[in-house]
NUFIMAR-638434 format. One record per residue (C-alpha): residue in one letter; z negated, y, x. Coordinates in Angstrom, 3 decimals. Layout:
N
<zanu><type>A</type><up>Z</up><north>Y</north><east>X</east></zanu>
...
***
This chain:
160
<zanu><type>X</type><up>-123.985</up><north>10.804</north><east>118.815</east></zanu>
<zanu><type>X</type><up>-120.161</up><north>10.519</north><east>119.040</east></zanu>
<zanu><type>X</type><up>-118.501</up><north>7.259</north><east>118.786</east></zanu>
<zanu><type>X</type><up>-118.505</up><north>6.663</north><east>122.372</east></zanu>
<zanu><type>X</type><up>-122.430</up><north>7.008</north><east>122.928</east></zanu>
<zanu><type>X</type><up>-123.274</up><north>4.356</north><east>120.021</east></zanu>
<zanu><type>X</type><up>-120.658</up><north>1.290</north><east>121.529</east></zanu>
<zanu><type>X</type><up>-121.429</up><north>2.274</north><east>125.564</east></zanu>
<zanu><type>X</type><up>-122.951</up><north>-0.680</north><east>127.251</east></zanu>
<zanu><type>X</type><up>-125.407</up><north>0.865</north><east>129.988</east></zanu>
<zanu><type>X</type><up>-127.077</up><north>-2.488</north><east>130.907</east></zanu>
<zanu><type>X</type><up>-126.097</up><north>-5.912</north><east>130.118</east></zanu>
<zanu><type>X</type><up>-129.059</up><north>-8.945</north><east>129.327</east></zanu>
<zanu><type>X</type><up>-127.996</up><north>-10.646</north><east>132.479</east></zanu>
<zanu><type>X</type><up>-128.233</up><north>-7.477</north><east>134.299</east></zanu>
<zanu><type>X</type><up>-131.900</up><north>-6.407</north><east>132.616</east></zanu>
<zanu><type>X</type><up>-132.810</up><north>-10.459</north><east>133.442</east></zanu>
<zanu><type>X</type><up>-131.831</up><north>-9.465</north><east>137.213</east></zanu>
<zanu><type>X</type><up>-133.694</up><north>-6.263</north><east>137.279</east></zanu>
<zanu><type>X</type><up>-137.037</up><north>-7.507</north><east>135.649</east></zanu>
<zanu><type>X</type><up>-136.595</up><north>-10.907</north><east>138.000</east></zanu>
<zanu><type>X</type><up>-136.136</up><north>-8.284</north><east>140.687</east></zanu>
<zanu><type>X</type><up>-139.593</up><north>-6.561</north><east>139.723</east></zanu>
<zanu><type>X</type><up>-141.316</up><north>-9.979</north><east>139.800</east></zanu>
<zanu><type>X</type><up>-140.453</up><north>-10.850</north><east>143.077</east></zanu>
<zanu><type>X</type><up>-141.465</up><north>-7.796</north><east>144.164</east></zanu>
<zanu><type>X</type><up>-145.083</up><north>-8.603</north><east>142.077</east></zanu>
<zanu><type>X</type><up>-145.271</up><north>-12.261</north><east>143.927</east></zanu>
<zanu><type>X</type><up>-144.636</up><north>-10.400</north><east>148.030</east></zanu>
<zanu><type>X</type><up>-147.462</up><north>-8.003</north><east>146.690</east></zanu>
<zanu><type>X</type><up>-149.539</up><north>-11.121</north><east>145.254</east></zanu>
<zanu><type>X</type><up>-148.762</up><north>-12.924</north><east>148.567</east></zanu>
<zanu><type>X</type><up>-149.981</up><north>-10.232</north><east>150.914</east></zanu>
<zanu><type>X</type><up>-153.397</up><north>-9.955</north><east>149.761</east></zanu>
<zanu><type>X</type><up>-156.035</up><north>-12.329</north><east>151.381</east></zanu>
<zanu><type>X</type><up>-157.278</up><north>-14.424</north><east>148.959</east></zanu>
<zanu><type>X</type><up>-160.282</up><north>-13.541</north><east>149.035</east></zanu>
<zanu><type>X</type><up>-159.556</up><north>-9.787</north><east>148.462</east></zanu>
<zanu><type>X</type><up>-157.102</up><north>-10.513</north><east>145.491</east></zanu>
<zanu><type>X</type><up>-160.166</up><north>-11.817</north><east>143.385</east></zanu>
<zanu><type>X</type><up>-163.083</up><north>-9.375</north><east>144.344</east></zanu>
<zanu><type>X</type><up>-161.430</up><north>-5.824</north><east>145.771</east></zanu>
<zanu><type>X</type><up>-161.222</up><north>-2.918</north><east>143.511</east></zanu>
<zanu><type>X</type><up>-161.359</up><north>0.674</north><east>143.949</east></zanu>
<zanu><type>X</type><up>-162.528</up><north>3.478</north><east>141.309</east></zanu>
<zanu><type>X</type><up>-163.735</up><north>1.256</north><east>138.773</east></zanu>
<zanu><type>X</type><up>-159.875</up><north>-0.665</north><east>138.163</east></zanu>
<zanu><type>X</type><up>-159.761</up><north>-4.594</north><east>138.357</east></zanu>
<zanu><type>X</type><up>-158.832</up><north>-6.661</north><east>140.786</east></zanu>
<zanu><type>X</type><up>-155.431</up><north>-7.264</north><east>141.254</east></zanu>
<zanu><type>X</type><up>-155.511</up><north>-11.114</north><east>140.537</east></zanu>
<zanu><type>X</type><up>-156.498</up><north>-10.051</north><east>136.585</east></zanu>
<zanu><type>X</type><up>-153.972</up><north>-7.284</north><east>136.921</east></zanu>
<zanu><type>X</type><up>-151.702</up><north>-10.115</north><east>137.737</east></zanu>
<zanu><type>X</type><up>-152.957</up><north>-12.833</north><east>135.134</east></zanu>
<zanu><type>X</type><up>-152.456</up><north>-9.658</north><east>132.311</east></zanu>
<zanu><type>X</type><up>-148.805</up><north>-9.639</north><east>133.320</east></zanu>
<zanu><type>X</type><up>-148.728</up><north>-13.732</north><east>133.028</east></zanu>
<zanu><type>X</type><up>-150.109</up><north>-12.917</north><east>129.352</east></zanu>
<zanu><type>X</type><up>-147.138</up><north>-10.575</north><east>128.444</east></zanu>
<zanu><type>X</type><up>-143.992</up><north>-11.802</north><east>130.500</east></zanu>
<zanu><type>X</type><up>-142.913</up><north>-15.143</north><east>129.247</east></zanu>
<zanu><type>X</type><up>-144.362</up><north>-14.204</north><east>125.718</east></zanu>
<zanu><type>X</type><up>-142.353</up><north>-11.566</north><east>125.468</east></zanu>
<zanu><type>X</type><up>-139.051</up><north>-12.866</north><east>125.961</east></zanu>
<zanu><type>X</type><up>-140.048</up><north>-15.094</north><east>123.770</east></zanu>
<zanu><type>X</type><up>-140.808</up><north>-13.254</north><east>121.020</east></zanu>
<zanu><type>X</type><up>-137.712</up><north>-11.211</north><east>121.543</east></zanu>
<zanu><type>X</type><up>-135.473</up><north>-14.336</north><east>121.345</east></zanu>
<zanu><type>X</type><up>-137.637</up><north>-15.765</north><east>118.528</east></zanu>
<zanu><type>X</type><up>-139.280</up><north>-12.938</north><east>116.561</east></zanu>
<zanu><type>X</type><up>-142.578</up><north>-15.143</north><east>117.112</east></zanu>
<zanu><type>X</type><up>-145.246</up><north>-12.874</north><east>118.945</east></zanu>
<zanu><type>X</type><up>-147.561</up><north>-15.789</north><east>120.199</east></zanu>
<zanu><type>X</type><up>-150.263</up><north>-14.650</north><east>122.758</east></zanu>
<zanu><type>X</type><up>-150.553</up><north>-16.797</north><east>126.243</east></zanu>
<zanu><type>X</type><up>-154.043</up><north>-16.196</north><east>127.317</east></zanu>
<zanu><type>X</type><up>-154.069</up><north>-17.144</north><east>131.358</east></zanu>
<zanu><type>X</type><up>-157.503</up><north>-18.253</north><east>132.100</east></zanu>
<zanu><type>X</type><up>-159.269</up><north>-20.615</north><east>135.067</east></zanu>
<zanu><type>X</type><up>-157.178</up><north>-19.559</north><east>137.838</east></zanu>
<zanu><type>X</type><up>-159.179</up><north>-18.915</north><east>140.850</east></zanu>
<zanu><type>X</type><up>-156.990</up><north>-19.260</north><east>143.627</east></zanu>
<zanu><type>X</type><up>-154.003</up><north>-17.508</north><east>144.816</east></zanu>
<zanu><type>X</type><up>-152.076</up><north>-20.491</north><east>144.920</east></zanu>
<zanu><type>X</type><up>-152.844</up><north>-21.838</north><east>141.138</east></zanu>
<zanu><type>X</type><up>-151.615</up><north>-17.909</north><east>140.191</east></zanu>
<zanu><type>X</type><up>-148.803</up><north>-17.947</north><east>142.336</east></zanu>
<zanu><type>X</type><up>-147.770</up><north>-21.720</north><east>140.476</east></zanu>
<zanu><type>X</type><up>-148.469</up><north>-19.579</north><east>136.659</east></zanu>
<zanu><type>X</type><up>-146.434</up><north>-16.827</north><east>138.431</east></zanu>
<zanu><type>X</type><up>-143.405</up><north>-19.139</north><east>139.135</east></zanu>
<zanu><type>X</type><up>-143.821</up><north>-21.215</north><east>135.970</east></zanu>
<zanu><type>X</type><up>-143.306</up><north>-17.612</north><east>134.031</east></zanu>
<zanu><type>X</type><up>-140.287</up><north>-17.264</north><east>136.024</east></zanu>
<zanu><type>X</type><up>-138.517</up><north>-21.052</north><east>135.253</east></zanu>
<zanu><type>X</type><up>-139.372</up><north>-19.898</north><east>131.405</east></zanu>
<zanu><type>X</type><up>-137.808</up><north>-16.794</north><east>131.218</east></zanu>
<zanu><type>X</type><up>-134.973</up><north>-17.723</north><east>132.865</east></zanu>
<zanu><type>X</type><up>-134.758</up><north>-20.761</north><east>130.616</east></zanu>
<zanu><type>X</type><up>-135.648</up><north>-18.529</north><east>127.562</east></zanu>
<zanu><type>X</type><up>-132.977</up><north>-15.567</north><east>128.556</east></zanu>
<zanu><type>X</type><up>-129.940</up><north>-17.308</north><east>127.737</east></zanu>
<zanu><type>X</type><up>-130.939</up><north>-18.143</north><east>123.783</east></zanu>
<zanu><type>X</type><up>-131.774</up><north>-14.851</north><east>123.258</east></zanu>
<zanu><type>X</type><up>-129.342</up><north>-13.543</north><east>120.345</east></zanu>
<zanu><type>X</type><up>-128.056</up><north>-10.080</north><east>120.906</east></zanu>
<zanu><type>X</type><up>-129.295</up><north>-8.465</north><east>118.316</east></zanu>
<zanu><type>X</type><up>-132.509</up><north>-9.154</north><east>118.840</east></zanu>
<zanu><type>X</type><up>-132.623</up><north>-6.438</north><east>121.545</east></zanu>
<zanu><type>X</type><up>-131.817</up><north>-3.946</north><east>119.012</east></zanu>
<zanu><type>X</type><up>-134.111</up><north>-5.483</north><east>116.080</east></zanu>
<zanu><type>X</type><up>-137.505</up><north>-4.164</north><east>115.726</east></zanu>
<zanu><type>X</type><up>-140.713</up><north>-5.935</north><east>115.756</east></zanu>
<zanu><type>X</type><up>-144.289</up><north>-5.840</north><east>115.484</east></zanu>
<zanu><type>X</type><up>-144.733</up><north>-7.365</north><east>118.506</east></zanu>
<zanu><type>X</type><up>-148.656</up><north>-9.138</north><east>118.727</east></zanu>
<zanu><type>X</type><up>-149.423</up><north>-7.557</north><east>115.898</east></zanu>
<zanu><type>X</type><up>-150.107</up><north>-4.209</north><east>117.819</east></zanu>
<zanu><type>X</type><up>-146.531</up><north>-2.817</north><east>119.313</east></zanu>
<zanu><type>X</type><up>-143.915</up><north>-1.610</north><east>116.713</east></zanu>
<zanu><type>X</type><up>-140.584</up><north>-1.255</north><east>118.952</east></zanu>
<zanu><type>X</type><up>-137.000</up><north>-2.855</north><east>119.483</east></zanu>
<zanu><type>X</type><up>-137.256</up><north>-5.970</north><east>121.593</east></zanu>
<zanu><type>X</type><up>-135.354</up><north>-3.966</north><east>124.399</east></zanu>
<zanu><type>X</type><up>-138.597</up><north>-1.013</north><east>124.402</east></zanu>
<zanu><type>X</type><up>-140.944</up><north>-4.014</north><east>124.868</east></zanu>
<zanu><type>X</type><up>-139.123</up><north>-5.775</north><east>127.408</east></zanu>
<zanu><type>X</type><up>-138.997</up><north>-2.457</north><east>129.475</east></zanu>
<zanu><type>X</type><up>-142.603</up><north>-2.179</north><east>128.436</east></zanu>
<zanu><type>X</type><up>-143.672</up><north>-4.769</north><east>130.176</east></zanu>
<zanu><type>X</type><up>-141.428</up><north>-3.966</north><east>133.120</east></zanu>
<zanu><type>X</type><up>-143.482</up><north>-0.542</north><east>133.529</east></zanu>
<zanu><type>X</type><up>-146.511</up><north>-2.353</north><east>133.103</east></zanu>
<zanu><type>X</type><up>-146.042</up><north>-4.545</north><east>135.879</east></zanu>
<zanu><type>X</type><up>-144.784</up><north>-1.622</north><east>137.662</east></zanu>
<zanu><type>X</type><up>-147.518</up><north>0.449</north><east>136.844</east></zanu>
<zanu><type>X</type><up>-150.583</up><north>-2.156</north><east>138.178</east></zanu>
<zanu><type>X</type><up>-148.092</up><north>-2.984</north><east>141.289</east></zanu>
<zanu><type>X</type><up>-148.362</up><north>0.643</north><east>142.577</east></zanu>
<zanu><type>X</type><up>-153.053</up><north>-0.037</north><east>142.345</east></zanu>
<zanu><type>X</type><up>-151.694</up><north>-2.805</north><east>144.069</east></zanu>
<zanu><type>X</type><up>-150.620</up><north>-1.019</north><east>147.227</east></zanu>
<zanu><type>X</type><up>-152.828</up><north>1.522</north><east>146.999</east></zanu>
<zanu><type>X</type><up>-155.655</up><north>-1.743</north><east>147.476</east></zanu>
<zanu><type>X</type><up>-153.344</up><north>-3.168</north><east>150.242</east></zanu>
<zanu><type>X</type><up>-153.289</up><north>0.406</north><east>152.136</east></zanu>
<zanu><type>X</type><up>-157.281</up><north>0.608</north><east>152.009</east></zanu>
<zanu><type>X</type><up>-157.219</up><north>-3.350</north><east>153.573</east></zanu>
<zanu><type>X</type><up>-155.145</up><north>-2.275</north><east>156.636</east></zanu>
<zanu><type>X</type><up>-152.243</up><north>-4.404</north><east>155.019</east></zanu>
<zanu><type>X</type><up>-148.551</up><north>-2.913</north><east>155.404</east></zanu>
<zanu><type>X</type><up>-147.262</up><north>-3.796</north><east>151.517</east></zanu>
<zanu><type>X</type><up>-144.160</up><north>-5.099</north><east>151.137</east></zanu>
<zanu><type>X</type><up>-141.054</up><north>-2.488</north><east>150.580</east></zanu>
<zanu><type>X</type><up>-141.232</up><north>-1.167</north><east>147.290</east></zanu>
<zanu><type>X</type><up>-137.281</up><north>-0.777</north><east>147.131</east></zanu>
<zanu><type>X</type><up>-136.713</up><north>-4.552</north><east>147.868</east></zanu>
<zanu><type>X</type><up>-136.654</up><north>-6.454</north><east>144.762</east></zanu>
<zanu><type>X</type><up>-134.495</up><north>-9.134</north><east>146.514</east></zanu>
***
């Protein structure tokens, strides 16, 4: 790598905050959309409903930028939610707290590498995209569950 490469800033924190924010958004139209009966019960091929999709996201967002600003890898198991609106209150809770955990996250620490739950071995920038994709991932079952209801998902290009 020359010079250059090593000191180029392709994204900044504020702009990976917008762009996962952006994602969840996204997540909570897709969360909206399904009936609620449908969120808790419909599956296809042998995958889970989306509301435990949903609840293993709740596990891993606000946890890890946690751990990223704090090197402390502490689990958040999401359990007893059994309507759409008590998941769509955890959903925006997550939000307020990684928005409020964002800012004290040193810089390094997106560099630094951790062992992150015990399991993951990666900079805190790889697991923050990791969850990203993750969330990504389960959103694309998601419409593919919506489709097979008759529902028109939300745009998958508007993360506004």
């Amino acid at each position: 790598m020359t010079a250059a490469e090593t000191s180029t800033t392709v994204l900044t924190p504020g702009v990976l905050l917008d762009h996962w924010q952006g994602h969840r958004r996204l997540t909570r139209r897709v969360l909206e959309a399904f009936p609620e009966e449908k969120l808790f019960s419909f599956s296809l091929g042998g995958m889970r409903p989306f509301s435990e999709m949903a609840m293993e996201f709740l596990t891993m967002a606000e946890p890890v930028a946690q751990g990223v600003a704090t090197g402390q890898w502490v689990e958040n198991k999401v359990r007893g939610v059994k309507t759409k609106a008590e998941l769509l209150a955890r959903w925006d809770a997550a939000t307020a707290a990684i928005n409020a955990i964002w800012p004290t996250i040193p810089a390094q620490r997106f560099a630094e590498v951790d062992k992150a739950f015990g399991q993951w071995e990666m900079q805190g920038i790889a697991m923050i995209l990791y969850a990203i994709d993750n969330e990504i991932h389960h959103r694309g079952q998601a419409y593919v569950y919506l489709r097979v209801l008759g529902i028109e998902p939300p745009a998958f290009f508007d993360r506004s």
